[in-house]
MDAnalysis code that builds the backbone (N, CA, C; Angstrom):
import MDAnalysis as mda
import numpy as np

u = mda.Universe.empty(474, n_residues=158, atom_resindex=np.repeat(np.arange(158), 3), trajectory=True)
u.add_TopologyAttr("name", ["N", "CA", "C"] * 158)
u.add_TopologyAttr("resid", np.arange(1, 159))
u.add_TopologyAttr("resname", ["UNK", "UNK", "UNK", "UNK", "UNK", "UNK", "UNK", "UNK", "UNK", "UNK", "UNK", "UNK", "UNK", "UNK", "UNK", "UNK", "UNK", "UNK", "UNK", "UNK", "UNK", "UNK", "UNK", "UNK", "UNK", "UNK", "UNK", "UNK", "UNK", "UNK", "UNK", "UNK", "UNK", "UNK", "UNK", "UNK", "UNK", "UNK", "UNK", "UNK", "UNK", "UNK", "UNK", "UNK", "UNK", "UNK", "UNK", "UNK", "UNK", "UNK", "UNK", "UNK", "UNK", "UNK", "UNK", "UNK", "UNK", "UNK", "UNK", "UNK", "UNK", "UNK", "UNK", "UNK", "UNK", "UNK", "UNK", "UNK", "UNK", "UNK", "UNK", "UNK", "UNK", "UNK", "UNK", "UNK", "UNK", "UNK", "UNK", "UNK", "UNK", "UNK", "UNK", "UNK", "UNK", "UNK", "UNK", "UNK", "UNK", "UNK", "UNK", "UNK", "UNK", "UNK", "UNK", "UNK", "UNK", "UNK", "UNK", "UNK", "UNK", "UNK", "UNK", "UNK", "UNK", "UNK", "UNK", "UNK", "UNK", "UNK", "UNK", "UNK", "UNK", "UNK", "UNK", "UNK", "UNK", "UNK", "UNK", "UNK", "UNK", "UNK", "UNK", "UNK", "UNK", "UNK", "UNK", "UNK", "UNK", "UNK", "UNK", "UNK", "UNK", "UNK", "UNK", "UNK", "UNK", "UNK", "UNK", "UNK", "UNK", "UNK", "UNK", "UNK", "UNK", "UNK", "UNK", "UNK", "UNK", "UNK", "UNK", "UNK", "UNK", "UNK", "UNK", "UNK", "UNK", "UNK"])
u.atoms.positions = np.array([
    [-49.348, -86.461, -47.906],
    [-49.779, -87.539, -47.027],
    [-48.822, -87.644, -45.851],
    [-49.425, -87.886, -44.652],
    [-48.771, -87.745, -43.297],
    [-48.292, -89.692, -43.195],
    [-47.123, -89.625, -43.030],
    [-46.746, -91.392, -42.672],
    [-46.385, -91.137, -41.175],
    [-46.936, -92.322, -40.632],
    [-46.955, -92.630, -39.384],
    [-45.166, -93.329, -39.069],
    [-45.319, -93.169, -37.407],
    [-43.829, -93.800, -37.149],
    [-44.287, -95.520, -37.040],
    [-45.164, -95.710, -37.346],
    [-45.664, -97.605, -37.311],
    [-45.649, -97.712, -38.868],
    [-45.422, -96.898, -39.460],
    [-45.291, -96.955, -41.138],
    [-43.713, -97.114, -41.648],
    [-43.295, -96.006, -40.799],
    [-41.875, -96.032, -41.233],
    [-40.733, -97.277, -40.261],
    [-41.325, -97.766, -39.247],
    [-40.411, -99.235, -38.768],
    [-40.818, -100.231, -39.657],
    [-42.753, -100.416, -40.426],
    [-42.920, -101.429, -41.357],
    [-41.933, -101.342, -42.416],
    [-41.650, -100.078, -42.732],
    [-40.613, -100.025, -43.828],
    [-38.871, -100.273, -43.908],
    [-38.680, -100.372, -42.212],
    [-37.329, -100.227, -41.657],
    [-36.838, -101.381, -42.731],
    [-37.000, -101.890, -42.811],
    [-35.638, -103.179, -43.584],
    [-35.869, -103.217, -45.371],
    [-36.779, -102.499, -45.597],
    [-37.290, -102.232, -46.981],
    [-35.716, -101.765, -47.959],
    [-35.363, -102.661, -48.885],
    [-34.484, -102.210, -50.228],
    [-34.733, -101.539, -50.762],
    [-36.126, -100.770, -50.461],
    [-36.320, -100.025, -51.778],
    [-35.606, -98.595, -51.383],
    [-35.815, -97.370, -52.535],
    [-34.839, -96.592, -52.801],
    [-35.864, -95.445, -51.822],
    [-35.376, -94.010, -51.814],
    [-36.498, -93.061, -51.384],
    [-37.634, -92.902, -51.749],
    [-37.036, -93.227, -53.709],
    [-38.382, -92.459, -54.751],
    [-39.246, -93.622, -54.492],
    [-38.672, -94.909, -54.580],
    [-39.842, -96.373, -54.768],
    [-40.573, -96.243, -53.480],
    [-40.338, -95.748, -52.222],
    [-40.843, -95.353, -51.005],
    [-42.305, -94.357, -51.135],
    [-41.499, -93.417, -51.744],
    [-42.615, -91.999, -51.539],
    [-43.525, -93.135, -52.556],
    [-42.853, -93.522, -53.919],
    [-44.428, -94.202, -54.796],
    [-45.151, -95.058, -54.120],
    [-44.678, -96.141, -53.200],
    [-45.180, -96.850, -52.774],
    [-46.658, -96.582, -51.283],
    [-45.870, -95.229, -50.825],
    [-46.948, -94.717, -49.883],
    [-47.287, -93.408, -50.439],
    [-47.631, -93.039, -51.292],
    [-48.437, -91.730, -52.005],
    [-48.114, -90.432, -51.517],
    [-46.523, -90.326, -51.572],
    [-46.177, -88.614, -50.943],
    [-45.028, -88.831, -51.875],
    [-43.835, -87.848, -51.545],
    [-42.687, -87.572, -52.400],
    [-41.320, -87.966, -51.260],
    [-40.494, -88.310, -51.763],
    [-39.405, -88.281, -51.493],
    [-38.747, -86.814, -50.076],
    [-39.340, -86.004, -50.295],
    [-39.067, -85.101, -48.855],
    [-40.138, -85.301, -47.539],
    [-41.083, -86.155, -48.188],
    [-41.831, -86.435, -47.020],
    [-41.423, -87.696, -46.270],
    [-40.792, -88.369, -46.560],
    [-39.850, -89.678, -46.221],
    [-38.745, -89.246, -45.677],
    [-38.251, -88.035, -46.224],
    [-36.694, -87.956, -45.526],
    [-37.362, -87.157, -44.169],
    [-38.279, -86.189, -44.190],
    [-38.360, -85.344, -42.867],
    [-38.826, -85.984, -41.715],
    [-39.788, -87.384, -42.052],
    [-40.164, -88.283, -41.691],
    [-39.254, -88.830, -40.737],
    [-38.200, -88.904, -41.495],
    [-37.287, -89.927, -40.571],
    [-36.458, -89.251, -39.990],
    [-36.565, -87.989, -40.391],
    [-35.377, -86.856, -39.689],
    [-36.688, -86.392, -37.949],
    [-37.467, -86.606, -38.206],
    [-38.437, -86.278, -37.060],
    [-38.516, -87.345, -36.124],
    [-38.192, -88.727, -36.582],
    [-38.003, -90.029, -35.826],
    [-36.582, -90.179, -35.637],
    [-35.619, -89.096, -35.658],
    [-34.198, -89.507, -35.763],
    [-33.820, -91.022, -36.115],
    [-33.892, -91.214, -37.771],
    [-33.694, -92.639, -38.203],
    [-32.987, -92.019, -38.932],
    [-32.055, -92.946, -39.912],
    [-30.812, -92.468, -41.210],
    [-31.374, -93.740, -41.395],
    [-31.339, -93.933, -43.093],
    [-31.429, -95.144, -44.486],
    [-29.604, -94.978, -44.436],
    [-28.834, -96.323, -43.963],
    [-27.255, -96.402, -44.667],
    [-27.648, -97.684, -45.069],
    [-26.634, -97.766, -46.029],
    [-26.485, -98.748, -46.773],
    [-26.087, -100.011, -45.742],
    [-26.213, -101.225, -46.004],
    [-25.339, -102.398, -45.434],
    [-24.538, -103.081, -45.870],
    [-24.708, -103.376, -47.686],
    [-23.977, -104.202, -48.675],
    [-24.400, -103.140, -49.700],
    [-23.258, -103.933, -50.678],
    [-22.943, -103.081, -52.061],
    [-24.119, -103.594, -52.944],
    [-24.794, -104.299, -52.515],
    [-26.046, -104.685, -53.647],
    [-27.340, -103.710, -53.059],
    [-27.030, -103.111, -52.088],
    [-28.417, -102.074, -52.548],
    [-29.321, -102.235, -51.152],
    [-29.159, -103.231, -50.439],
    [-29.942, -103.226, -49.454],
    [-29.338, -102.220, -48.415],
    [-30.460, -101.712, -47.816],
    [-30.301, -100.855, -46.809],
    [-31.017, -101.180, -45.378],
    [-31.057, -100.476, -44.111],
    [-31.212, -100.658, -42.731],
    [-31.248, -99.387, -42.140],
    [-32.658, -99.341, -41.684],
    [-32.896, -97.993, -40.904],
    [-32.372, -97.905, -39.636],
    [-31.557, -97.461, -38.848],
    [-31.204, -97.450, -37.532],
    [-31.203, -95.992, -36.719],
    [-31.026, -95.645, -35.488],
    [-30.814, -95.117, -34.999],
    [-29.520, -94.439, -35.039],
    [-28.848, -93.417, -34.979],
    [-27.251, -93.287, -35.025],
    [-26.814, -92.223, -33.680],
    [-27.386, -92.255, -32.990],
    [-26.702, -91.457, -31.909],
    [-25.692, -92.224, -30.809],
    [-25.082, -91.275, -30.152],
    [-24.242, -92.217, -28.878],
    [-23.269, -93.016, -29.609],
    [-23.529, -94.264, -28.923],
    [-23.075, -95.440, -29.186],
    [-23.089, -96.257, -30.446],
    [-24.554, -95.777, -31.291],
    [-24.708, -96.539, -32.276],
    [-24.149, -95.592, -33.247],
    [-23.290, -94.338, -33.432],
    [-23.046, -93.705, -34.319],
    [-21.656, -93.936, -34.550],
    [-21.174, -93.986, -36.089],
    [-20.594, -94.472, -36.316],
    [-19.073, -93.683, -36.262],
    [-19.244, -92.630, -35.493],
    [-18.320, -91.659, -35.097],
    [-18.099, -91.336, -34.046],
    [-18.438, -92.313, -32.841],
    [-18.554, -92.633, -31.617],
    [-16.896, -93.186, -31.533],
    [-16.133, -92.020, -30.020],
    [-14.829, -92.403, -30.056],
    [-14.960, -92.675, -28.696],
    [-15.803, -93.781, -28.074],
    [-15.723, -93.632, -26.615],
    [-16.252, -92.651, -25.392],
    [-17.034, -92.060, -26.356],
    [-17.777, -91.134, -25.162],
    [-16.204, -89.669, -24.910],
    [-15.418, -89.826, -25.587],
    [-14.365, -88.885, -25.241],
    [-14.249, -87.700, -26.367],
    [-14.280, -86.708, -26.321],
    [-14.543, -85.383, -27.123],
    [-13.447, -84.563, -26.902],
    [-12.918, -83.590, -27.833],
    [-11.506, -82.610, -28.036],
    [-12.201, -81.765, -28.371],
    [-13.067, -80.332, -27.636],
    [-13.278, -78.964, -27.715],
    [-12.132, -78.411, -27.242],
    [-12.332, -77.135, -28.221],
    [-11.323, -75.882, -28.035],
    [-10.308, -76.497, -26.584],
    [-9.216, -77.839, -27.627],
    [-8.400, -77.970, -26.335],
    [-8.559, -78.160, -25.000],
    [-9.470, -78.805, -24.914],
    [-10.170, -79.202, -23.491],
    [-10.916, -80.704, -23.765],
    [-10.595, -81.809, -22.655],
    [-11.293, -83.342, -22.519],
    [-12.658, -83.509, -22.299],
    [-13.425, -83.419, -23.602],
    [-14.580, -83.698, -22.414],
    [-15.208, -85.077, -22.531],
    [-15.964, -85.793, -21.382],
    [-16.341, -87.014, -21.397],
    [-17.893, -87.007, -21.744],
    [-18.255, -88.040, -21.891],
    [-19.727, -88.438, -22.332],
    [-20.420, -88.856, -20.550],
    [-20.970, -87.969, -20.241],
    [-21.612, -88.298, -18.839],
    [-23.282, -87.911, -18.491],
    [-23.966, -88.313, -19.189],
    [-25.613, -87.766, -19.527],
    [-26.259, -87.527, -17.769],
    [-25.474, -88.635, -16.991],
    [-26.626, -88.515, -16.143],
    [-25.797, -87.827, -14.702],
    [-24.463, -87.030, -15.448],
    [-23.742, -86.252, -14.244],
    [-24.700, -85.435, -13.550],
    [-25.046, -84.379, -12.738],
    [-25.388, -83.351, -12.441],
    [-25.047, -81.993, -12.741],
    [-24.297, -82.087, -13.189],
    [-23.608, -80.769, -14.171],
    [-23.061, -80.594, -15.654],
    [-23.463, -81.965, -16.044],
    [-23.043, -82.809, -17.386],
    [-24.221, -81.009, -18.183],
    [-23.728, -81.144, -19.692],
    [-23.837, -80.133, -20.655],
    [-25.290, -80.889, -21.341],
    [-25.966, -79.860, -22.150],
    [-27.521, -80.877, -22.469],
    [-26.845, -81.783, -23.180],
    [-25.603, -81.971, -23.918],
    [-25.595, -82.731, -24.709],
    [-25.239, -84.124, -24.391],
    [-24.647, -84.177, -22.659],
    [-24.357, -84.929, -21.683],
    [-22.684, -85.283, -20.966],
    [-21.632, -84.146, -21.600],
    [-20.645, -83.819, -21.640],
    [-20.017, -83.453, -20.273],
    [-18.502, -83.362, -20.082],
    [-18.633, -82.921, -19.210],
    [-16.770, -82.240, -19.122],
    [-16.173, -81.933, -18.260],
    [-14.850, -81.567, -18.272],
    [-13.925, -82.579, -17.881],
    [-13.020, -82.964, -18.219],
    [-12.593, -84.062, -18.111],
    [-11.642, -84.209, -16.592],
    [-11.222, -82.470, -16.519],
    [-10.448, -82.063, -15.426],
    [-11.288, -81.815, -13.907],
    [-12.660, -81.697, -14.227],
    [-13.811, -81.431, -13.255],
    [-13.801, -83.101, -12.814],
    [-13.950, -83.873, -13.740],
    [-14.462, -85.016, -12.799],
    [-13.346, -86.067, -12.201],
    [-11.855, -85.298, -12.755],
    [-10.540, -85.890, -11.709],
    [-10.625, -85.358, -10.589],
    [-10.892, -84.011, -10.391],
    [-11.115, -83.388, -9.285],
    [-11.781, -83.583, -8.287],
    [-13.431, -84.433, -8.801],
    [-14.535, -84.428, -7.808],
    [-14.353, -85.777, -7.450],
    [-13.365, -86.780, -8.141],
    [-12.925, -88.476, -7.745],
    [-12.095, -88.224, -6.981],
    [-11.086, -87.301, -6.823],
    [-10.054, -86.712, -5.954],
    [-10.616, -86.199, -4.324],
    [-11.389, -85.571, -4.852],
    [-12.223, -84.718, -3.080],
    [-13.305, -85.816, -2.742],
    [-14.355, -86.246, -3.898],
    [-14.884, -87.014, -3.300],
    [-16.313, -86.606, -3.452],
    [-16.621, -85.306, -3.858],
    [-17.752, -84.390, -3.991],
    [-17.947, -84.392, -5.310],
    [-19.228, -83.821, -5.642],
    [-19.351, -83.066, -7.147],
    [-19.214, -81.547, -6.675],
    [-18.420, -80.742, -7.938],
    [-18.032, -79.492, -7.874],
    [-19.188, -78.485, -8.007],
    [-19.654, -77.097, -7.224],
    [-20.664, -76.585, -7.738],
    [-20.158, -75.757, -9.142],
    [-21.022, -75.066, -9.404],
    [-20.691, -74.227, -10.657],
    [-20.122, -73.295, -9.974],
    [-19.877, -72.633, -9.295],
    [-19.126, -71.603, -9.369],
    [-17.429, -72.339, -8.935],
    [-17.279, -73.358, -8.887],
    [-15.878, -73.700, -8.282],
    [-15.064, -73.881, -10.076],
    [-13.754, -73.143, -9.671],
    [-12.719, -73.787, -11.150],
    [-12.042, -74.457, -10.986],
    [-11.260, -75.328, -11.665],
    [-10.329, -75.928, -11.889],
    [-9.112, -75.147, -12.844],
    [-7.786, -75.437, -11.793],
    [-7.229, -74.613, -13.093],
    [-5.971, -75.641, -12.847],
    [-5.326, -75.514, -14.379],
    [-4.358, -76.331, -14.504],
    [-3.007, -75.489, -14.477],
    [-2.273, -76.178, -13.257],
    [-0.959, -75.531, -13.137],
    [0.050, -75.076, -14.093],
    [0.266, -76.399, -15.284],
    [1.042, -76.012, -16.379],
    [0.825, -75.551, -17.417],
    [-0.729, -75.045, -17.503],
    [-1.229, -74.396, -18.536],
    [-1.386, -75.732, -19.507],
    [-1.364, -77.027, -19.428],
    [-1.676, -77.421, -20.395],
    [-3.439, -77.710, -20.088],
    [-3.754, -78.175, -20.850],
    [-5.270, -78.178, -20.600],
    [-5.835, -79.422, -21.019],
    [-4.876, -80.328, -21.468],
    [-4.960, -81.875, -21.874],
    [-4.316, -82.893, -20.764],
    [-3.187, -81.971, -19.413],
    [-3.248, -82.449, -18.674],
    [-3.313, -82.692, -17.674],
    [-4.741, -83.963, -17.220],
    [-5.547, -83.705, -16.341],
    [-5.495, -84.648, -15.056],
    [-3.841, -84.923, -14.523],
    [-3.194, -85.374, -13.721],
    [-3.661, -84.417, -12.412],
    [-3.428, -85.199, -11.147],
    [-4.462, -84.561, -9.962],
    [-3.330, -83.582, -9.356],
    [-1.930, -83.922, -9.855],
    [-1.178, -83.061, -9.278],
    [-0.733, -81.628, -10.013],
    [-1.033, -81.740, -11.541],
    [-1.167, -80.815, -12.440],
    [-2.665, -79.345, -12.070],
    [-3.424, -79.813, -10.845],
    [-4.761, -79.446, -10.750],
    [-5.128, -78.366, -10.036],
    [-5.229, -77.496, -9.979],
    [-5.614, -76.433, -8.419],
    [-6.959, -76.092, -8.879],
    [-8.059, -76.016, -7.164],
    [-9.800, -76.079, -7.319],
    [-9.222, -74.410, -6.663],
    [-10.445, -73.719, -7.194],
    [-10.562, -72.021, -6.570],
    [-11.734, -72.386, -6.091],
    [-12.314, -71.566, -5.606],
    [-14.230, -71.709, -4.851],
    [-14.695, -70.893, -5.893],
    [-14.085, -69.717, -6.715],
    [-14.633, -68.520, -7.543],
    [-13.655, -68.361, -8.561],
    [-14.733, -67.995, -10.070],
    [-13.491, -67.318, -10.850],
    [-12.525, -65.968, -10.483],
    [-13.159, -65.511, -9.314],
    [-12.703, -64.269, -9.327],
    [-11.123, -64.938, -8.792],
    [-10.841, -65.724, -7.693],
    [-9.684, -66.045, -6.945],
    [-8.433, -66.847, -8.110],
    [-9.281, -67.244, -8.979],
    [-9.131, -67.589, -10.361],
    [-8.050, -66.816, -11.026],
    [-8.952, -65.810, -11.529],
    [-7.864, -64.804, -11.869],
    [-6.963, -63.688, -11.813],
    [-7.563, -63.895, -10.062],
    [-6.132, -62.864, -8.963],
    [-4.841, -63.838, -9.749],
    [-5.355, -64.961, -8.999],
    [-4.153, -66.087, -9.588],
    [-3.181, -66.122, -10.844],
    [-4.082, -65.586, -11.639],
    [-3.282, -65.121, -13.325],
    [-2.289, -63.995, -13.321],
    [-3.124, -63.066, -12.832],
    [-2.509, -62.336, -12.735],
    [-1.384, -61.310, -12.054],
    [-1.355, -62.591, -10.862],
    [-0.035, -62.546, -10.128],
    [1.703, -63.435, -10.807],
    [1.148, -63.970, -12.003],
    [2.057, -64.117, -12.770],
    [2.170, -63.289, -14.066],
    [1.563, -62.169, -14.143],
    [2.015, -61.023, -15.362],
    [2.814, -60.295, -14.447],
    [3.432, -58.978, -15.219],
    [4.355, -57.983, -14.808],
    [4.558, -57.130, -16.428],
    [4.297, -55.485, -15.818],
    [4.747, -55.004, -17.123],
    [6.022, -54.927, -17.277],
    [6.704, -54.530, -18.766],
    [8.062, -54.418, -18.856],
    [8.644, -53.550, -19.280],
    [9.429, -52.722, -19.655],
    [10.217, -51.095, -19.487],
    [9.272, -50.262, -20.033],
    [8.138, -51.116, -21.580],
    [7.881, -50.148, -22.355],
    [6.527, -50.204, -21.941],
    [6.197, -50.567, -21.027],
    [4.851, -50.795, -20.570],
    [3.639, -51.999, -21.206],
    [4.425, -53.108, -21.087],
    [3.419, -54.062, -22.096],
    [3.089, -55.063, -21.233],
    [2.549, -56.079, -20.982],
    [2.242, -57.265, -19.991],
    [2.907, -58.399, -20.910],
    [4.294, -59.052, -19.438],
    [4.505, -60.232, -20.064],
    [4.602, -61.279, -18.818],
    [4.196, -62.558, -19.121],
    [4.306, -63.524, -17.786],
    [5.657, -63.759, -17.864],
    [5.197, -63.809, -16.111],
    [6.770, -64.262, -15.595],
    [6.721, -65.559, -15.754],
    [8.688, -66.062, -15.512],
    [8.605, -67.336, -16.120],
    [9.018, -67.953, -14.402],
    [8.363, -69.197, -14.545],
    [8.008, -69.934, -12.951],
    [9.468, -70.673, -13.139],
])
């Protein structure tokens, strides 16, 4: 049996369990969960006596929401959905948008940001240099390597 999404908000505040669910509307227990996985809803608990509350959990309402602020592979990124270059997920670089408050512009895609001290957490405007291309990018790198007697690449120290 197919349950409607006007079935499953009548049910939003419902105590009952999955199984008393599926009995109560004539399907099983995986047709309730995919149900609500297709309406992006979660059943959490509210109190220790059993009642539960269907909600939404994304963004803001999730309960693992640190401010819209994210730590990938060592890099800041912010929660910005309606940037112009923001990620589908609505993300963005944390060092890109000191940069574009700094100039005043939004950055195209081909422009980098690179951070002077190699750290990559910090995203101080004076820590910052914009290239137009990766390529000028990594002339830049690699005007701080040098091989050494035995022929190996090591950076020089600034």
């Amino acid at each position: 049996m197919k349950i409607t999404k006007e079935q499953i908000i009548k049910i939003s505040n419902s105590p009952l369990s999955f199984n008393n669910l599926a009995l109560k509307y004539g399907c099983n227990e995986k047709t309730i969960r995919r149900n609500l996985k297709k309406f992006n809803l979660r059943k959490i608990p509210t109190s220790r006596v059993g009642n539960y509350k269907w909600i939404k959990r994304f963004g803001k309402k999730s309960p693992n929401w640190s401010g819209g602020e994210s730590k990938i592979n060592g890099r800041i990124y912010l929660y910005f959905p309606k940037h112009p270059n923001a990620t589908k997920k609505g993300y963005i670089l944390k060092s890109r948008l000191v940069m574009e408050n700094h100039l005043g512009r939004f950055l195209n895609h081909k422009e980098v940001v690179h951070h002077i001290d190699g750290n990559k957490l910090n995203n101080e405007i004076k820590n910052l240099r914009l290239f137009t291309n990766q390529s000028k990018h990594i002339k830049n790198h690699i005007k701080n390597i040098k091989k050494n007697n035995k022929g190996h690449f090591i950076w020089k120290k600034k």
